[in-house]
C-alpha positions in Angstrom: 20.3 -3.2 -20.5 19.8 0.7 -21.1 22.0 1.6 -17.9 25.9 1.9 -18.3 27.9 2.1 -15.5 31.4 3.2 -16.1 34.9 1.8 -15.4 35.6 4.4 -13.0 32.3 4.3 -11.2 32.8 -0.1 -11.3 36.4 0.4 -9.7 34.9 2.6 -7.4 32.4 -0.2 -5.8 34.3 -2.8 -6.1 36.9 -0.6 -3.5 34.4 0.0 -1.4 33.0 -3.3 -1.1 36.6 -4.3 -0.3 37.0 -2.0 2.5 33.6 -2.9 4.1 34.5 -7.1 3.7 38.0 -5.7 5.7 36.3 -3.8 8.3 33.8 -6.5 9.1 36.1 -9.4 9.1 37.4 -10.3 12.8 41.3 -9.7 13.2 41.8 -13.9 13.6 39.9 -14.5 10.6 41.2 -12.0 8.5 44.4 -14.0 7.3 42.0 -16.9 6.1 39.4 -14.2 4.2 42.9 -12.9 2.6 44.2 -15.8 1.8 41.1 -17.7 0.1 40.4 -14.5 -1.6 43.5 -14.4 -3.1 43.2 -18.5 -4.6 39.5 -17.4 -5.7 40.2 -14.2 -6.9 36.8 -13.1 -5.2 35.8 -12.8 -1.8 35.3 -16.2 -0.1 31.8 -17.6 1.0 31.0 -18.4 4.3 31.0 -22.0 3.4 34.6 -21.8 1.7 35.7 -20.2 4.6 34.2 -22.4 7.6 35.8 -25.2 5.7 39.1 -23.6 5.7 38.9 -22.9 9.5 37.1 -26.3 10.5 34.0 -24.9 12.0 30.4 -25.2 11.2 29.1 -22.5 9.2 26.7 -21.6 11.5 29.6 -21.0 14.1 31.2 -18.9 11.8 28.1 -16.8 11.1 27.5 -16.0 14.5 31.6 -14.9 15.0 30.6 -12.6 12.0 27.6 -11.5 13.3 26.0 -8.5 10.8 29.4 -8.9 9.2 28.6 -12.5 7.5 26.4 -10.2 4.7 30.1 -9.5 3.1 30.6 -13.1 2.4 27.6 -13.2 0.2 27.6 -11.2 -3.5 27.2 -7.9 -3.0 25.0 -5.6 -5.9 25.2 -2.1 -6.3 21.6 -1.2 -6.0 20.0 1.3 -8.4 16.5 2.5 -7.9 14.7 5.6 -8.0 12.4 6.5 -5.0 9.7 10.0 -4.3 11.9 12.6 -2.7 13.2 16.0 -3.4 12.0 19.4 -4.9 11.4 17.6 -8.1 9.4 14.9 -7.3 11.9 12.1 -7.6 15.6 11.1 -6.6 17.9 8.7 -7.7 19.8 6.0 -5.0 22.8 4.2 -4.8 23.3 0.9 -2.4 25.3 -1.8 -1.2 22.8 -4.6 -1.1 23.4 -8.4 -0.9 19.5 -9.2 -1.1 18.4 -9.7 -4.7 13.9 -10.4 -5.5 14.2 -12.3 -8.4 10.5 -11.5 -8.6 11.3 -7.5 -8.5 14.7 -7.0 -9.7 16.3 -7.4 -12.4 20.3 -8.0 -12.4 23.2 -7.3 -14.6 26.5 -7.0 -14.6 29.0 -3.9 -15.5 32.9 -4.5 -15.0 32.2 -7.0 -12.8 30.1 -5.0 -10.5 26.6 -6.6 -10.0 24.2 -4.2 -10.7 20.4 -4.6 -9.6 17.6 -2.3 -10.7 14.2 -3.3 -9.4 11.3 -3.2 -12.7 10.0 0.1 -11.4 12.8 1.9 -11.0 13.7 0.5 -14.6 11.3 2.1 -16.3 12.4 5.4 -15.4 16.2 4.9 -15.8 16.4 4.9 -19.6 19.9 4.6 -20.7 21.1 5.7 -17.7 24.8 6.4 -17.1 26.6 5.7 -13.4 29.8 7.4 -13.2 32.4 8.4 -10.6 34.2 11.3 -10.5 37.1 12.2 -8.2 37.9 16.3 -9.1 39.2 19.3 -7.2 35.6 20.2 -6.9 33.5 17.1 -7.2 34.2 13.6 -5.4 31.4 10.7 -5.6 28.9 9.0 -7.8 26.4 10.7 -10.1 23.9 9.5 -12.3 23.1 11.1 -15.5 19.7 10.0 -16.8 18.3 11.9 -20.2 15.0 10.3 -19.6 15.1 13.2 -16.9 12.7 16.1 -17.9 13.9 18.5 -15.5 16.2 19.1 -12.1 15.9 20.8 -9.1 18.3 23.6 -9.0 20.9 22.1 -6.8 20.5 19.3 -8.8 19.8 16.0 -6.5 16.2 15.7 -7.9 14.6 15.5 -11.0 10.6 15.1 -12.8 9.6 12.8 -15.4 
């Protein structure tokens, strides 16, 4: 796969997806999340955990609510969309929804990463990194297939 995505930038998602799986799980359910997570060493499913508590899954779903999505595998999503001074922009997501038609999946220090085909082809060896400086916090994307960027640097042309 010609995209790399660094250590740093893995560690990085992998916190975040922890703190969105915290925040979405219900106080009274939160010892059982911790405690399968920690025999798993990942993030229970809703199945694994329904069995635990000794309710139907679909019970448990609808105590969730929008917050059953963290039970599933969450990707790091990486595509490149029309946007910007340039004429494109690259985008990074938390997405639990994989096409297997449109997207192709990999995985980076054991972060899934998903890229759909389009996006792909304009993502040539590609690197995701993270950076946490005085004067720069977040992710950015270096991309030498890249002709130019805008001047502040969010967009670029092919």
């Amino acid at each position: 796969m010609p995209i790399t995505v660094t250590e740093k930038a893995a560690s990085e998602v992998r916190k975040i997806i922890t703190e969105q799986q915290q925040a979405s799980i219900p106080p009274d359910v939160m010892p059982t999340f911790k405690a399968l997570e920690a025999n798993l060493g990942r993030p229970p499913s809703i199945k694994e955990m329904a069995d635990k508590l000794s309710i139907g899954e679909d019970d448990l779903k609808t105590k969730l609510g929008q917050g059953a999505a963290v039970c599933s595998r969450i990707h790091l999503r990486m595509r490149v969309v029309g946007g910007g001074c340039s004429g494109f922009q690259h985008k990074l997501d938390l997405d639990p929804v994989v096409n297997e038609k449109l997207d192709e999946v990999f995985e980076a220090h054991g972060v899934a990463v998903v890229v759909d085909k389009r996006s792909l082809m304009y993502l040539g060896d590609a690197t995701v990194d993270f950076h946490d400086d005085l004067n720069r916090r977040g992710f950015s994307i270096t991309n030498p297939s890249a002709k130019s960027t805008c001047g502040c640097g969010s967009s670029f042309s092919m």
